[in-house]
C-alpha positions in Angstrom: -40.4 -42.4 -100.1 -42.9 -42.4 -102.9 -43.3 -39.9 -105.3 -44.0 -36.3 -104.4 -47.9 -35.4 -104.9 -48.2 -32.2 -105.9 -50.8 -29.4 -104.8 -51.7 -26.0 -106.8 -52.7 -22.9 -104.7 -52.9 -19.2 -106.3 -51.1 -17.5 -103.2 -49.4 -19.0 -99.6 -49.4 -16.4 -97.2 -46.6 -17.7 -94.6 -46.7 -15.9 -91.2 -50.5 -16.0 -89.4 -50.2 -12.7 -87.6 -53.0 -10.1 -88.3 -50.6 -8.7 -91.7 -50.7 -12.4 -92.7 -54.6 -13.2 -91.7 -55.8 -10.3 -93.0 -54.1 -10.1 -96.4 -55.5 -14.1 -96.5 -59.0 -12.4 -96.1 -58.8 -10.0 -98.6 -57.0 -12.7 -101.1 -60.0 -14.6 -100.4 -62.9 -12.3 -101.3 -61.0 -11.4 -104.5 -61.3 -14.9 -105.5 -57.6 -16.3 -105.0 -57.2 -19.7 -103.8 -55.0 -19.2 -100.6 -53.3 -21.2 -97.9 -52.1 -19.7 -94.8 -49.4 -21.2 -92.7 -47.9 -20.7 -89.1 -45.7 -22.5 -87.4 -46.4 -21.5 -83.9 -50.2 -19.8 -82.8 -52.1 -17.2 -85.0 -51.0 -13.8 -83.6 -47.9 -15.2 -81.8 -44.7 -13.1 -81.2 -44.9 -9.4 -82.9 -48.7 -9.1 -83.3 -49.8 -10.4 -79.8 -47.2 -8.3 -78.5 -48.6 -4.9 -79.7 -50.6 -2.8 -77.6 -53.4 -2.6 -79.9 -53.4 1.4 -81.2 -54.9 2.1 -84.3 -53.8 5.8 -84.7 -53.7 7.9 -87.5 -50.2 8.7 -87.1 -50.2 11.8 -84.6 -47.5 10.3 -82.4 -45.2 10.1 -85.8 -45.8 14.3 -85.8 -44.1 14.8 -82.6 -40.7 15.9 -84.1 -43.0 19.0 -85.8 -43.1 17.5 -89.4 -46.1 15.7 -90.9 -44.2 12.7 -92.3 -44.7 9.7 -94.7 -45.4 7.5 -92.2 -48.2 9.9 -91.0 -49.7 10.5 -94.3 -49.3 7.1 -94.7 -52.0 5.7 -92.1 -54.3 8.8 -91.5 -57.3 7.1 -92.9 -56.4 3.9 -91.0 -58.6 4.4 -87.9 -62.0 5.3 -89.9 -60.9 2.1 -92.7 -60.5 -0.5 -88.7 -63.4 1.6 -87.3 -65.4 0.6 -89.9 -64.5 -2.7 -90.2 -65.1 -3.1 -86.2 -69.1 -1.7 -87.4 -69.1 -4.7 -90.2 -68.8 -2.4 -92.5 -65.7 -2.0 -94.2 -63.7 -4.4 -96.4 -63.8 -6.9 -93.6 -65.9 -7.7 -91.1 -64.2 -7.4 -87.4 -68.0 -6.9 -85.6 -67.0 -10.2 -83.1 -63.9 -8.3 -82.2 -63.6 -6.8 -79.1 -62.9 -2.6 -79.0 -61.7 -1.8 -75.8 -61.4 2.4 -76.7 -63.3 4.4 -79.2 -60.2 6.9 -78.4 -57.2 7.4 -76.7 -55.3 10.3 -75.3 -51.6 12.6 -75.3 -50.8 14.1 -72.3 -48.0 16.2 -71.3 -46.1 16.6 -68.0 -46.5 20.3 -66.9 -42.6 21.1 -68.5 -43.7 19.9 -72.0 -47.3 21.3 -71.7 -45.9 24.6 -74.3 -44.2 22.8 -76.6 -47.4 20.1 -76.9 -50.0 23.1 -77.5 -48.2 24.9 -79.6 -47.5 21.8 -82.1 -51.4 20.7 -81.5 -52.2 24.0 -82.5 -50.8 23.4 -85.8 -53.1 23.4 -89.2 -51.4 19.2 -89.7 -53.7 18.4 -86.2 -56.5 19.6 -86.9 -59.9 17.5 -87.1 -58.1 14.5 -85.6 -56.7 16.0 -81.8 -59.5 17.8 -79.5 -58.6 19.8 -76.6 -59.8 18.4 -73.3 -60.5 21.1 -70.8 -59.6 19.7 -67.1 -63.6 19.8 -65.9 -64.3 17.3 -69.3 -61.4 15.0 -68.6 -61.8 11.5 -67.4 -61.5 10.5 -64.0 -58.0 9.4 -64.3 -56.7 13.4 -64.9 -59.7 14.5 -62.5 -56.7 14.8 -59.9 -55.3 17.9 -58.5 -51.9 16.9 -59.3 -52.5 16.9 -62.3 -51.1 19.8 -64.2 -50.8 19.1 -67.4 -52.1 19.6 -70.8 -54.6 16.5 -72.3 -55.6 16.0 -75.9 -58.1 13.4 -77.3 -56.9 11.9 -80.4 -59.9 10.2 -82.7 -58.4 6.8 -82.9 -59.2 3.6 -81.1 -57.7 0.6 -79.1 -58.4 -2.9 -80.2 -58.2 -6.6 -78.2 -55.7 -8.2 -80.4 -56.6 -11.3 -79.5 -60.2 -10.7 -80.4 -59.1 -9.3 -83.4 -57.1 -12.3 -84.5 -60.2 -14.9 -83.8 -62.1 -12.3 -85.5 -59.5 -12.7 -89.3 -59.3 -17.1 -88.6 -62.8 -17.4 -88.6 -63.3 -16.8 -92.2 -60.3 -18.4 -92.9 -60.9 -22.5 -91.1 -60.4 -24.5 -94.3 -57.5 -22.3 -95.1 -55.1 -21.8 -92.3 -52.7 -25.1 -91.5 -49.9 -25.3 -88.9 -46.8 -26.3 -90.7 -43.6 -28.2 -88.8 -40.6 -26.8 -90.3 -38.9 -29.6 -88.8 -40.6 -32.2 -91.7 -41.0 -28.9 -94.2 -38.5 -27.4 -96.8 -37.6 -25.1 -99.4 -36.9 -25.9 -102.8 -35.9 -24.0 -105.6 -35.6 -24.7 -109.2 -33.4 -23.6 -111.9 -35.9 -21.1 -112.5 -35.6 -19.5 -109.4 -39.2 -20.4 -108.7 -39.8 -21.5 -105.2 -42.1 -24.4 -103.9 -42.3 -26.3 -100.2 -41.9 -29.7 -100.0 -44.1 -31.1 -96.9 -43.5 -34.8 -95.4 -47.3 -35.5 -94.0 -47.7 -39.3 -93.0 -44.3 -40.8 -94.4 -45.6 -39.3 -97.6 -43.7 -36.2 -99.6 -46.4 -33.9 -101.0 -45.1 -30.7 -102.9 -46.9 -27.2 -102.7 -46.5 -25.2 -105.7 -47.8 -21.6 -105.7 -48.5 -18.8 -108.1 -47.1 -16.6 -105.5 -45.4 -17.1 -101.8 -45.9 -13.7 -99.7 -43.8 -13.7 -96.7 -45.9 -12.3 -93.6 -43.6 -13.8 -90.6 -42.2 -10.6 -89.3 -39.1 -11.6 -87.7 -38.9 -15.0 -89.3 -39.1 -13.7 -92.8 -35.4 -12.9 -92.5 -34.4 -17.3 -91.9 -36.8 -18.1 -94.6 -35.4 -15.5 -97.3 -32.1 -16.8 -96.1 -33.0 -20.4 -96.9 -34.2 -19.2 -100.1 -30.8 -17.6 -101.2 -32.4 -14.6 -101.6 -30.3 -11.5 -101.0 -32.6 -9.1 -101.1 -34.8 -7.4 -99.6 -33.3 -7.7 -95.8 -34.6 -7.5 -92.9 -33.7 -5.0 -90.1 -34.9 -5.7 -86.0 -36.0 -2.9 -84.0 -35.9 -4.1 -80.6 -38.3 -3.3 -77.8 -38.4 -4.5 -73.8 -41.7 -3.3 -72.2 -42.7 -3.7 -68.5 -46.5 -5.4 -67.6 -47.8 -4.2 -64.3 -51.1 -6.2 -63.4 -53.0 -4.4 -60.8 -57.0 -3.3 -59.3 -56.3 0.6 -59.3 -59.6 0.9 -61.3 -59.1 3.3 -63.9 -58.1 1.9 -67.2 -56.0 4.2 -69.7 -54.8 4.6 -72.9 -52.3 6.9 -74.5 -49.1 8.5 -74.7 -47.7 11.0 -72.8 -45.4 13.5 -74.6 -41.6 14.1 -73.5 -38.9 15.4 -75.0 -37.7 12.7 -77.6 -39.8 12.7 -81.3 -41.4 9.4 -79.7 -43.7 9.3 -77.2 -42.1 9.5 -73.3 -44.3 6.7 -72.2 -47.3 4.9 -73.6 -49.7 3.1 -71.6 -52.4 0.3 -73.0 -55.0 -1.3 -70.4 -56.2 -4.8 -70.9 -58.2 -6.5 -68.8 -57.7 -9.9 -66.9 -60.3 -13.1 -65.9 -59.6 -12.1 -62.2 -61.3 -8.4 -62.4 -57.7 -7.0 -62.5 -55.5 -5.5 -65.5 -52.3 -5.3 -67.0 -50.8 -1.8 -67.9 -48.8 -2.5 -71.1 -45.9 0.1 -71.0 -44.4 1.2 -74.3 -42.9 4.6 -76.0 -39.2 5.6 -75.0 -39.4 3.1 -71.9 -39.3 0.7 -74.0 -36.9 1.3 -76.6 -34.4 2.9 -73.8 -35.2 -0.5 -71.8 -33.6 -2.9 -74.3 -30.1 -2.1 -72.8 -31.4 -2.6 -69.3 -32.2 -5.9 -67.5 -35.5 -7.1 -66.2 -34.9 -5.5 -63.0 -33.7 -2.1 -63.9 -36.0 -2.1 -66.6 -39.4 -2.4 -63.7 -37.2 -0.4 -61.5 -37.6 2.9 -64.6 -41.0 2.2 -65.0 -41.7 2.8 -61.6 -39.9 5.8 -61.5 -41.6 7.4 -65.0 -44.6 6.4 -63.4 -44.3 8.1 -60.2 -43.2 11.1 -61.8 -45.8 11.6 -64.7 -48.7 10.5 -62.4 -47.5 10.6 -58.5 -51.5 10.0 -57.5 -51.3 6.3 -59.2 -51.5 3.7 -56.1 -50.0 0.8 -57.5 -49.2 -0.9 -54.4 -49.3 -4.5 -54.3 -48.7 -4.6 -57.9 -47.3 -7.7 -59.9 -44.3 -6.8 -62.6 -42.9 -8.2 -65.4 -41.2 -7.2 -69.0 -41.5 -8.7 -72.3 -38.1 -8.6 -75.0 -39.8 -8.7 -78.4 -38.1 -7.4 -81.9 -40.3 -5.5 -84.6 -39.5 -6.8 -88.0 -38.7 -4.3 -90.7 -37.5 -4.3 -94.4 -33.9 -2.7 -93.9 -33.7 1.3 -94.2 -31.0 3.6 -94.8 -29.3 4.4 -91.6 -31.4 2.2 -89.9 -34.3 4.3 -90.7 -38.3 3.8 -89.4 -39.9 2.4 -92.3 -42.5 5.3 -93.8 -45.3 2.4 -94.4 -46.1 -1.1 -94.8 -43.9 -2.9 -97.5 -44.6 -5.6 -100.2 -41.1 -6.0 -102.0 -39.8 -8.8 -104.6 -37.3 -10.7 -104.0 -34.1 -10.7 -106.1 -33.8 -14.6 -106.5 -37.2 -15.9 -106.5 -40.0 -14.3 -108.7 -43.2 -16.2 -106.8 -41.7 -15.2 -103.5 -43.1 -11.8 -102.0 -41.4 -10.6 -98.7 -43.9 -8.3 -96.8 -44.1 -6.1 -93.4 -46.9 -4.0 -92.2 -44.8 -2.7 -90.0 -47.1 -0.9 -87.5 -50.7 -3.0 -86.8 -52.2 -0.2 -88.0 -50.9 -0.6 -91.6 -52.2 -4.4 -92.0 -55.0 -3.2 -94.9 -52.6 -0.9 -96.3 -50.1 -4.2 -96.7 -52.8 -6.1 -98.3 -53.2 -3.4 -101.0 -49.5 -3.4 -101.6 -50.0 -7.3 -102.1 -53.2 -7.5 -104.1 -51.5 -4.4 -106.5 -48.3 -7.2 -107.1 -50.1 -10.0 -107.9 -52.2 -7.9 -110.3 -49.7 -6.7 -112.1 -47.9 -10.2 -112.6 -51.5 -12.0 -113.7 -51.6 -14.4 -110.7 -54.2 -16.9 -111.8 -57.6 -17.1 -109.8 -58.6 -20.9 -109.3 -60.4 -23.1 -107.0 -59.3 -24.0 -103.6 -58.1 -27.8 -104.0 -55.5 -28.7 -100.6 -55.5 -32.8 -101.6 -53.3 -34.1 -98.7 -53.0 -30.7 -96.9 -56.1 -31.1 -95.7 -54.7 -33.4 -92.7 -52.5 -30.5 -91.7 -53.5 -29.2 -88.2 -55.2 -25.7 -87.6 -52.8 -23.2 -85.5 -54.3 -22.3 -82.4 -54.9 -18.6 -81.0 -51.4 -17.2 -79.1 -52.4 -16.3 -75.9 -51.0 -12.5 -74.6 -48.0 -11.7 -73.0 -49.5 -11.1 -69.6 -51.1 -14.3 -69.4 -48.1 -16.2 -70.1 -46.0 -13.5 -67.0 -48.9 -13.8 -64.5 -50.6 -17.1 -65.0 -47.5 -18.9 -65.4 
């Protein structure tokens, strides 16, 4: 094999989910040169997978503290809302907002204990009360009895969102085979990617690799030698139901566990119908069940919290997928997103948003790392790179379960 060519780039982001786009984005406008790389579909696994909640942290309150997490993303909705205007420090006006809210609701044996924590002074400004003749029709029913809360947030299309972050990005995102692709490591400690592209061996060397895969961040810090930071998986198994009861729906409804009971996310399908994407306690609880038992629960939590819901005729299916997170103590939730060194390689950054919600706040963590270690700003130059395919767009859980 010839000799390696070599090519220069300021940043690789590695992982094109909408942490990874969007941190690509922002290193773009500042003037980095950046290459993103995925190895399956922009959006694929974690971030395809979410139900597409941009809160400001209310659900995180539940266990009657205002915690970091909370304080973390309370300005997140306003910072995506304006962003989905064109106005904020990326443009996401071709994205597709399918709520400009979303709601909590309580079954009629938690309604106290949910307005007398919504009452509190952490709430206020960003919950409304929602008196029964104001709700929507969903609640409108009699059997109903309940307490319902609007929460100033919104729900987003997550594919729309990711088309929305490639756009910008078509000279810069490649699909990469890490079947002809591999680490190397000098005696530096300094890690570069050695590519085989047309019998050829080209080596990428970067100011800075950042780590944005989610799951697969823990394989590639392995293959590094890195022993630090590590990873820890939060599994989650949530049931789809795809029905024509025509009301959509989102938001949680509170039970008695600091997590939401259930959660519900509508998203609409190419026949007229939609999905109901189930999360909260369901899901978590549901990773010890089986496909079966797991639709077999749903069912029941939904005929319980909302016995006037005809779903008859409905089509069901579940989805297994594991949230990424650096490791905690005791296995704890991660308080925000989190940019960290690693202990071998000093151009290797291993980052998780952790939440969708805390992409930008990712970024920042980023952009504040490679300020402080003087990553150099140069022009764009990807030589052989170029021939590298473009990653498509992942389609959605549901259309993979219902379209086969």
């Amino acid at each position: 094999m010839a000799q390696a060519e070599t090519i220069n780039v300021d940043v690789t982001v590695i992982g094109g989910g909408i942490a990874g786009l969007w941190l690509a984005n922002i290193l773009k406008l500042k003037g980095y040169s950046c290459l993103l790389l995925e190895s399956e579909a922009l959006g694929s696994a974690q971030t395809v997978a979410s139900q597409g909640m941009i809160h400001g942290g209310i659900k995180y309150t539940l266990g009657g503290a205002l915690s970091g997490a909370s304080e973390a993303i309370a300005d997140m909705p306003e910072l995506w809302r304006q962003c989905m205007a064109g106005t904020g420090p990326l443009d996401l006006s071709g994205a597709r907002l399918l709520s400009d809210h979303f709601y909590l609701f309580s079954s009629a044996s938690t309604t106290s204990r949910m307005t007398t924590f919504l009452a509190s002074k952490m709430t206020r400004g960003r919950v409304e009360h929602v008196a029964h003749r104001d709700a929507p029709a969903f609640f409108q029913h009699p059997e109903f009895s309940g307490s319902l809360y609007r929460l100033v947030d919104l729900v987003l299309d997550v594919p729309s969102v990711t088309e929305a972050l490639a756009a910008p990005l078509a000279e810069q995102c490649k699909h990469v085979d890490w079947d002809k692709t591999r680490w190397q490591v000098d005696d530096s400690g300094r890690a570069s990617l050695l590519f085989e592209i047309d019998g050829r061996e080209l080596q990428l060397s970067s100011g800075q690799f950042v780590l944005t895969a989610g799951a697969g961040n823990e394989q590639m810090l392995e293959a590094l030698g890195c022993e630090s930071p590590k990873t820890q998986r939060r599994p989650l198994h949530q049931a789809m139901v795809k029905h024509h009861y025509p009301y959509r729906f989102y938001g949680h409804c509170l039970g008695a566990e600091k997590t939401p009971r259930l959660t519900i996310s509508s998203h609409p399908c190419a026949d007229d119908s939609q999905v109901w994407y189930l999360g909260g306690s369901l899901a978590e609880h549901g990773v010890q069940q089986s496909e079966e038992e797991l639709i077999a629960a749903a069912k029941r939590e939904l005929t319980d919290l909302l016995p006037w819901v005809d779903l008859s005729g409905a089509e069901w299916a579940t989805l297994r997928i594991d949230r990424a997170e650096p490791r905690q103590l005791n296995f704890a939730r991660p308080d925000k997103a989190a940019a960290m060194a690693t202990d071998r390689c000093p151009n290797v950054i291993a980052a998780w948003p952790t939440k969708l919600t805390l992409a930008p706040n990712l970024a920042d963590e980023v952009i504040g790392m490679l300020e402080k270690s003087n990553t150099q700003k140069t022009p764009l130059q990807l030589g052989a790179l170029e021939r590298l395919a473009a990653p498509g767009i992942a389609p959605t859980p549901w259309e993979l379960a219902f379209n086969g």
